[in-house]
N, C-alpha and C positions, 0 to 999 in steps of 0.2 A: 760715232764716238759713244763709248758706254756712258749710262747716269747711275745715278742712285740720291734716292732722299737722303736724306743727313740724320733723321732716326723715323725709321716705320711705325713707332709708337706715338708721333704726333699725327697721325694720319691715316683714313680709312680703308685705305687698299684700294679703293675704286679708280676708275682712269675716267676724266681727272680726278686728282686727287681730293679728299675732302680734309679739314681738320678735324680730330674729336678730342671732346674733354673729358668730364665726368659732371653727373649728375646726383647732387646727395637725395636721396628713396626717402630720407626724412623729411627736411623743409626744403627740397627742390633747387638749391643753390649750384649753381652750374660754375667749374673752375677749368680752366685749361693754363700749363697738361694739365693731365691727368693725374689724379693723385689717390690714395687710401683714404682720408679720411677728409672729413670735410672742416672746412678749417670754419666755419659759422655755429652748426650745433655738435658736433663731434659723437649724434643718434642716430643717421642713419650710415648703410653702405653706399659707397660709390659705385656709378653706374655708368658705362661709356656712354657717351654724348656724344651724337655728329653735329658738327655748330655750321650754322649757316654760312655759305660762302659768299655772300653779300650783305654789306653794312655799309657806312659813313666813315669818314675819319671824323676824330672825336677832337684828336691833339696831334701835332708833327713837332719834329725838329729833324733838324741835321747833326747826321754824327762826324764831326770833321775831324777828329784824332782817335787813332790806334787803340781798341778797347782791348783790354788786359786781358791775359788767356785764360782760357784756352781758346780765343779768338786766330782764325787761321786766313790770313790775308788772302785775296784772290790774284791769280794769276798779275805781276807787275807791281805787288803792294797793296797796301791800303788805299783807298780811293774814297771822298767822302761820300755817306748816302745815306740817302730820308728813311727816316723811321716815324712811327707814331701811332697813337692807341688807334685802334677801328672799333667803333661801336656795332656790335653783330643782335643788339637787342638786348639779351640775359646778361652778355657779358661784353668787358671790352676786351682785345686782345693785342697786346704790343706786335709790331709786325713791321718789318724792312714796307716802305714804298716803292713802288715799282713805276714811279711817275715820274713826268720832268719836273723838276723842282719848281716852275714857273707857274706852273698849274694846281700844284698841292692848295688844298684851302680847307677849314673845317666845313665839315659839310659835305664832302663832295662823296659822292657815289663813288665804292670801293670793289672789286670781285678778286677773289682769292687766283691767285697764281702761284706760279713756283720762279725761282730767280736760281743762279748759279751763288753758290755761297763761299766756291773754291774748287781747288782741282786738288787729288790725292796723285804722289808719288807717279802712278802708273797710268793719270793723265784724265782719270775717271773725273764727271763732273759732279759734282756733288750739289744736289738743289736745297734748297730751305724755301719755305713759304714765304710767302710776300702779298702786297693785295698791288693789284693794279686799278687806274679807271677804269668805270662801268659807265659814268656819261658818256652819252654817245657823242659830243661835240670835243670832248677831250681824247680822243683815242687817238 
């Protein structure tokens, strides 16, 4: 079955994949995405950033209702599923959980994955980032 990430601009090319943000050349302020300008002192350039693939969860919830488009349900509907900030150190970064919900907890050791996000017309999977455990008693 073919894939494809869901945009190659949150993401380093590497297998696996990494994320990258940006890193402002002035006061160091790291944003993911990526973006031109730096939303802190708006002096320096932005510089791509590969962000660590391991951190903590910071915060979770559940997202139990249909978020407004361009939101594109996965195969069978919407389905609810854990989100929550990951603390990666510079920055935090919102991100789908790839855990059983039983097990989520702040704190817990987090490693960057990819998850299906949906399938396109001609059946293609389409990935988005996600973090999974990294404890090894949780896997």
């Amino acid at each position: 079955m073919t894939t494809r990430l869901i945009d190659e601009s949150l993401f380093d090319g590497a297998d696996p994949p990494r994320l990258v943000g940006a890193r402002c050349t002035g006061c160091r302020t790291v944003v993911f995405p990526r973006q031109n300008s730096c939303p802190k002192c708006s002096d320096g350039a932005m510089a791509a950033h590969v962000l660590p693939d391991s951190g903590e969860i910071w915060s979770w919830t559940v997202q139990s209702f249909r978020p407004k488009e361009p939101y594109r349900p996965p195969t069978g509907d919407h389905q609810p599923y854990a989100l929550g900030y990951v603390d990666l150190g510079e920055i935090l970064v919102e991100a789908r959980l790839d855990i059983p919900r039983r097990l989520i907890r702040i704190g817990l050791p987090v490693r960057l994955t990819t998850v299906e996000a949906y399938r396109d017309e001609d059946g293609t999977r389409i990935l988005t980032f996600a973090f999974g455990s990294a404890a090894e008693d949780e896997r």
